[in-house]
C-alpha positions in Angstrom: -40.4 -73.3 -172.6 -42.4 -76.0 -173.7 -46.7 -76.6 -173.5 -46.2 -78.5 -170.3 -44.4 -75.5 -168.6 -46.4 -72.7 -170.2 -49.2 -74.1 -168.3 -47.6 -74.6 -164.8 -46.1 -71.1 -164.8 -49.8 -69.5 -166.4 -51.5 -71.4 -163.8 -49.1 -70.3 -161.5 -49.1 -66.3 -162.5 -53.1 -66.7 -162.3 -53.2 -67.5 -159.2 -51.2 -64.8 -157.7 -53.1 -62.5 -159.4 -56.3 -64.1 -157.5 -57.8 -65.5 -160.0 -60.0 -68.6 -159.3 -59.5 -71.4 -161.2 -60.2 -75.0 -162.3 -57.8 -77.1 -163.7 -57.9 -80.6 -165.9 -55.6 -83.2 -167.3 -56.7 -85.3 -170.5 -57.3 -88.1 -171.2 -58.2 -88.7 -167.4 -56.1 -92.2 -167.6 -57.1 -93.6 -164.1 -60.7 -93.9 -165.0 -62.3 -97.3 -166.8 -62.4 -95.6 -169.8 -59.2 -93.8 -169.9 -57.5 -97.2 -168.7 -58.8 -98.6 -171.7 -57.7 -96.0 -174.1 -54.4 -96.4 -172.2 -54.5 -100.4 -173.3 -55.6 -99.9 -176.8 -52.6 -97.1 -177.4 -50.6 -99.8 -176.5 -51.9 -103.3 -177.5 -53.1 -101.7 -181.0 -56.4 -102.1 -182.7 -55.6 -105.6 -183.9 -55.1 -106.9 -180.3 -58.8 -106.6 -180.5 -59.2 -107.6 -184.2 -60.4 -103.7 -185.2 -59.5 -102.6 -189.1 -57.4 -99.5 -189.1 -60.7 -97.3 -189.6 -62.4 -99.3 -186.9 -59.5 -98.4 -184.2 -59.6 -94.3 -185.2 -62.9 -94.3 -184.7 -62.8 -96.3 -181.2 -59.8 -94.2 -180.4 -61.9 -91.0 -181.4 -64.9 -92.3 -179.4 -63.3 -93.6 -176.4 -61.7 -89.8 -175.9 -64.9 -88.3 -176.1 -66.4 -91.0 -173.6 -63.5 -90.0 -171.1 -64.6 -86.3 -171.6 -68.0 -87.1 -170.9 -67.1 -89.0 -167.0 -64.9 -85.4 -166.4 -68.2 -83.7 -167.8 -70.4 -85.1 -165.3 -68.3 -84.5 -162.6 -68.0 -81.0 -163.4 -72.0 -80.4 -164.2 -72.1 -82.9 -160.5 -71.3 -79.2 -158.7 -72.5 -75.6 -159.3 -69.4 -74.0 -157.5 -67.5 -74.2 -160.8 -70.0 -72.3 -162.6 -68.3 -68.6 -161.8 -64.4 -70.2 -162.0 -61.8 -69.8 -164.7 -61.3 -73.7 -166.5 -58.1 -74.5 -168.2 -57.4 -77.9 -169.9 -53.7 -79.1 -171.0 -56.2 -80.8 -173.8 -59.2 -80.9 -175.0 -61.9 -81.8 -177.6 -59.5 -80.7 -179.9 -56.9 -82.0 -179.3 -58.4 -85.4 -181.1 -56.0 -83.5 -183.8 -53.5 -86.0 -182.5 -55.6 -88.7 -182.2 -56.7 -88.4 -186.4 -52.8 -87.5 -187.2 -51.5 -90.6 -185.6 -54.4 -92.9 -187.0 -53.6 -91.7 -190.8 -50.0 -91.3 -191.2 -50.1 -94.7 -192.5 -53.0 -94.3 -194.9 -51.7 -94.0 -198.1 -53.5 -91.2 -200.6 -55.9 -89.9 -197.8 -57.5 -86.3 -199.3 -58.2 -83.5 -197.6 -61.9 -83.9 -197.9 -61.3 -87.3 -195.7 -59.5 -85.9 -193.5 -62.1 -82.9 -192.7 -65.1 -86.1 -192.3 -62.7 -87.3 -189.9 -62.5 -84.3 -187.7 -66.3 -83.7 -188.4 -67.2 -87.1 -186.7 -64.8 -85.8 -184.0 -66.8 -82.8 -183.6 -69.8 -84.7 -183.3 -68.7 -86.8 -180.7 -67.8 -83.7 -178.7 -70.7 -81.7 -179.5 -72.0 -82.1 -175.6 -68.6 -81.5 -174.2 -67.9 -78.2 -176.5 -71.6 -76.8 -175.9 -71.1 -77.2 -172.6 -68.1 -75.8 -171.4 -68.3 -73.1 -174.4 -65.1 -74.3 -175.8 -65.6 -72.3 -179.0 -64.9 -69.6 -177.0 -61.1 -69.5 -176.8 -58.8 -72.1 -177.9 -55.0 -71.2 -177.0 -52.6 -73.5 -179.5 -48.6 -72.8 -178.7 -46.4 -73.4 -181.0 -43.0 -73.1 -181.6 -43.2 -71.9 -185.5 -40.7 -74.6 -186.5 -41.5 -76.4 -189.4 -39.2 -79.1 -188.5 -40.3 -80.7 -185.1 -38.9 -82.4 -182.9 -38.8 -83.7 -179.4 -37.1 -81.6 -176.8 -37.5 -84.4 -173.6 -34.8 -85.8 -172.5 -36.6 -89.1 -171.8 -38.2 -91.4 -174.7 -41.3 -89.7 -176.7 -45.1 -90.2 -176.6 -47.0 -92.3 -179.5 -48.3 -88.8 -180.7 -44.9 -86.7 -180.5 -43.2 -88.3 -183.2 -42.3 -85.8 -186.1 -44.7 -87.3 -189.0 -47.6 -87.1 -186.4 -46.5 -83.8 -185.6 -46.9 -82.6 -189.3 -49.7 -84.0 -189.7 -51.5 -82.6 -186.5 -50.3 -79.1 -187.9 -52.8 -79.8 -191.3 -55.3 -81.6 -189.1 -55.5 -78.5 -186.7 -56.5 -75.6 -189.4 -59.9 -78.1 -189.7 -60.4 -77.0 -186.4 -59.5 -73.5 -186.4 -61.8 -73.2 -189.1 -64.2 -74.6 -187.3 -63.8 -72.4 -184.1 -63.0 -69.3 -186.0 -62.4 -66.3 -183.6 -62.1 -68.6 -180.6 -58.7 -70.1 -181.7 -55.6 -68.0 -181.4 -51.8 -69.2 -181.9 -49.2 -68.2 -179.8 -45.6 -68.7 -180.5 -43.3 -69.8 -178.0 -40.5 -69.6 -179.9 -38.7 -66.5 -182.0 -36.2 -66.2 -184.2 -32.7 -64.7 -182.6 -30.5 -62.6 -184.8 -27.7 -63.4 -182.7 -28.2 -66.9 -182.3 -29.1 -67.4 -185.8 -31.8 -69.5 -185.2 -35.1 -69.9 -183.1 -34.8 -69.5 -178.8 -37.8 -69.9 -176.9 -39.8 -66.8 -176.3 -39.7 -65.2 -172.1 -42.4 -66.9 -170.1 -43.6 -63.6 -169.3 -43.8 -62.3 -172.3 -45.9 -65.7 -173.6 -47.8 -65.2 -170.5 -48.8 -61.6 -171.6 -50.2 -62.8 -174.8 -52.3 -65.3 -172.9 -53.2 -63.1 -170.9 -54.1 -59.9 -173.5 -56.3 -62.8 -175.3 -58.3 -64.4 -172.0 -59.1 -61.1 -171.2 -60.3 -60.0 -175.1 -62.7 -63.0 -174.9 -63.9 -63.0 -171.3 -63.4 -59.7 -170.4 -62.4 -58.7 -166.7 -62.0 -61.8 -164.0 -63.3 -61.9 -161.0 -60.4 -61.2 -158.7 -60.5 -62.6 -155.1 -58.0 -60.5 -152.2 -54.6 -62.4 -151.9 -54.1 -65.5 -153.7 -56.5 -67.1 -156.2 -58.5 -70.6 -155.3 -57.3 -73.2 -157.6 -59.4 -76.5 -158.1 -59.3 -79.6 -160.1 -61.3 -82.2 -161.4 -59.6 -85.3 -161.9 -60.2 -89.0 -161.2 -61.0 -88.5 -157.4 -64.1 -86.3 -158.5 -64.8 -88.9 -161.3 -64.7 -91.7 -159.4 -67.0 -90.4 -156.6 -69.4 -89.4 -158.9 -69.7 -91.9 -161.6 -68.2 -94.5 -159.8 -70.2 -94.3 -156.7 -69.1 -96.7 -153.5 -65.3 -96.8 -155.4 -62.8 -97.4 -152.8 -59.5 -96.3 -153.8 -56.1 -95.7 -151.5 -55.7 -92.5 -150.6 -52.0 -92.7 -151.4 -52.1 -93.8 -154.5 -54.7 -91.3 -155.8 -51.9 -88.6 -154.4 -49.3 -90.7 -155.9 -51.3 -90.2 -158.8 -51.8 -86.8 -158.9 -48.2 -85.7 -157.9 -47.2 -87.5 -161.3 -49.5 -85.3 -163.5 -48.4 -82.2 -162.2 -44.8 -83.6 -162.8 -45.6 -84.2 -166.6 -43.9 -87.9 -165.0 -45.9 -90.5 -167.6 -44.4 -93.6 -166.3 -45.3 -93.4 -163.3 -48.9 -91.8 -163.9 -49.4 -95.0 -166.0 -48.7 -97.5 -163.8 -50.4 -95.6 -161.4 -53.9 -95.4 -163.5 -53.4 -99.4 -163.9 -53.8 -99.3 -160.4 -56.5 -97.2 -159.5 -58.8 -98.8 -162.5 -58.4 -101.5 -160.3 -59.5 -100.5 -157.5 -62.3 -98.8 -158.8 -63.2 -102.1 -160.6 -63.2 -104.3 -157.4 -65.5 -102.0 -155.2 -67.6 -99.3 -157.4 -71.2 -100.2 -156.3 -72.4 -98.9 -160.3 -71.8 -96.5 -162.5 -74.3 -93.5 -162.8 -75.1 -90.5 -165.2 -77.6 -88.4 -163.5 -77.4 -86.0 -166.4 -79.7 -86.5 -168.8 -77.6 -85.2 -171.8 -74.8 -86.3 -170.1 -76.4 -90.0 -170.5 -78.3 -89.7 -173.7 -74.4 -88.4 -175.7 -72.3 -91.5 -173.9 -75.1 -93.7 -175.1 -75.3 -92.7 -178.5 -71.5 -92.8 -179.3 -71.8 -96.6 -178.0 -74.7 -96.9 -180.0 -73.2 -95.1 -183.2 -70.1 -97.4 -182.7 -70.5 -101.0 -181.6 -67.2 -102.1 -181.7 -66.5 -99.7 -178.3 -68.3 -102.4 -176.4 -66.6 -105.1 -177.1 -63.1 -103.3 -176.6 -64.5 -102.1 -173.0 -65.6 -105.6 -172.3 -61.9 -106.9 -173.0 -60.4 -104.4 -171.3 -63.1 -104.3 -168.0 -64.8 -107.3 -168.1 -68.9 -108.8 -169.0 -69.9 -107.4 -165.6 -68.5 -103.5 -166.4 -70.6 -104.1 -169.9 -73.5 -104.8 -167.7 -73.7 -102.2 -165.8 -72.9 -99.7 -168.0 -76.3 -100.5 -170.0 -77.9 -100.5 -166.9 -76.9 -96.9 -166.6 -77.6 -95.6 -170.2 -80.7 -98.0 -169.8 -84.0 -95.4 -170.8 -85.8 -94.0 -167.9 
């Protein structure tokens, strides 16, 4: 059982115990931001004449920036305070993000590697705070040393076996960082029988979830009968940050439906779609947080180059109104 399926059945298990909870996909793709992540995974950083450094860095930045429009959609609503979140990714996963950027930079130290993940950290520093991700940070892993892909369709830029490795080395920065917060859970274990590693009973990785969430946030609040799940995804974002967007209802369920089917293809094309949209009929873009405001601003401020990849991406007027948002009350 792989990450994407330990989640569905947890989520799953949690809410027939009647748990409440909140669930979130990153990046949030759909979004002006996450669209333009989307382009620059693709097109490369010298579609948009960036140095190698220059396009980790945006990568880096534009993640955290995509974080930030969930973040104010969360902080938008006070009904999530009391509810259970769970994220298939999050700040830390920017493990990826650092692997992929550096397996081609040849004689990169460890000491480089832990700035890297410290301007990471710093970009997330509102998003972590916030959401008390310290807290508890689940990481499943197989145990293999050799890794490889187990879809049966073609693999994602960042599940390619050198990246893999090098996320492995990237990641103890950042349970070093989080200390007590982070715990690993293997999903694999090693059959006698078999000779060789079989994945682990869901219910028995489930337990160990479980036996940690409830050694770092003690006892949940139960609810009678089956627990309320909500999300926060690019429908919340949009109406939020994006106020006036006009989107088709379809496609936003289009959209959805392909997340919770782990089916990328589609949710890509999809995202190209609802960018769009947003694009053609969002009335401006608005932080009403003040913190909220003041991080997204001083990420674009910290790293010009972001600007001029949203501008290629979005267009002058997106530029435009962005600054007006961030603009100093």
């Amino acid at each position: 059982m792989g990450k994407g399926d330990a989640l569905s059945y947890f989520y799953e298990k949690l809410e027939a115990e009647g748990v409440a909870l909140l669930t979130a996909s990153f990046p949030v793709y759909a979004t002006p931001v996450g669209n333009t992540i989307r382009e620059l995974l693709i097109s490369g950083g010298e579609s948009f004449g960036l140095s190698p450094q220059e396009d980790l860095e945006v990568k880096m930045s534009l993640f955290a920036l995509n974080r930030l429009e969930f973040l104010q959609a969360y902080l938008s609503q006070d009904i999530w305070k009391e509810t259970l979140i769970l994220f298939d990714r999050s700040a830390f996963s920017n493990a990826l993000t650092i692997a992929y950027g550096i397996k081609d930079f040849e004689g990169i130290t460890r000491e480089e590697i832990a700035s890297l993940v410290l301007k990471a950290l710093e970009l997330d520093s509102l998003f972590i705070e916030k959401l008390n991700l310290k807290n508890c940070v689940i990481q499943l892993d197989t145990g293999e040393e050799d890794w490889h892909s187990e879809r049966g369709r073609g693999t994602d830029l960042h599940e390619v076996p050198d990246v893999q490795r090098l996320a492995l080395d990237v990641y103890s920065f950042y349970r070093e960082f989080v200390g007590e917060g982070w715990k690993v859970i293997l999903t694999k274990e090693f059959d006698e029988k078999e000779g060789r590693r079989v994945w682990r009973d869901r219910e028995d990785i489930f337990s160990d979830i479980f036996a940690f969430l409830a050694e770092k946030f003690g006892d949940f609040k139960f609810t009678e009968g089956k627990g309320k799940r909500g999300e926060i995804g690019i429908k919340e974002i949009m109406n939020v940050v994006y106020p006036g967007s006009r989107v088709d209802n379809n496609l936003l369920s289009q959209y959805s439906k392909s997340i919770r089917s782990n089916d990328k293809e589609s949710m890509y094309a999809l995202s190209v779609q609802i960018k769009k949209q947003i694009c053609a009929s969002y009335k401006g873009i608005l932080f009403e947080d003040k913190e909220v405001r003041v991080a997204f601003k001083a990420i674009l401020d910290r790293y010009p180059k972001i600007e001029y990849v949203l501008e290629s991406s979005l267009g002058k007027e997106y530029i435009l109104r962005l600054q007006e948002a961030l603009r100093d009350e």
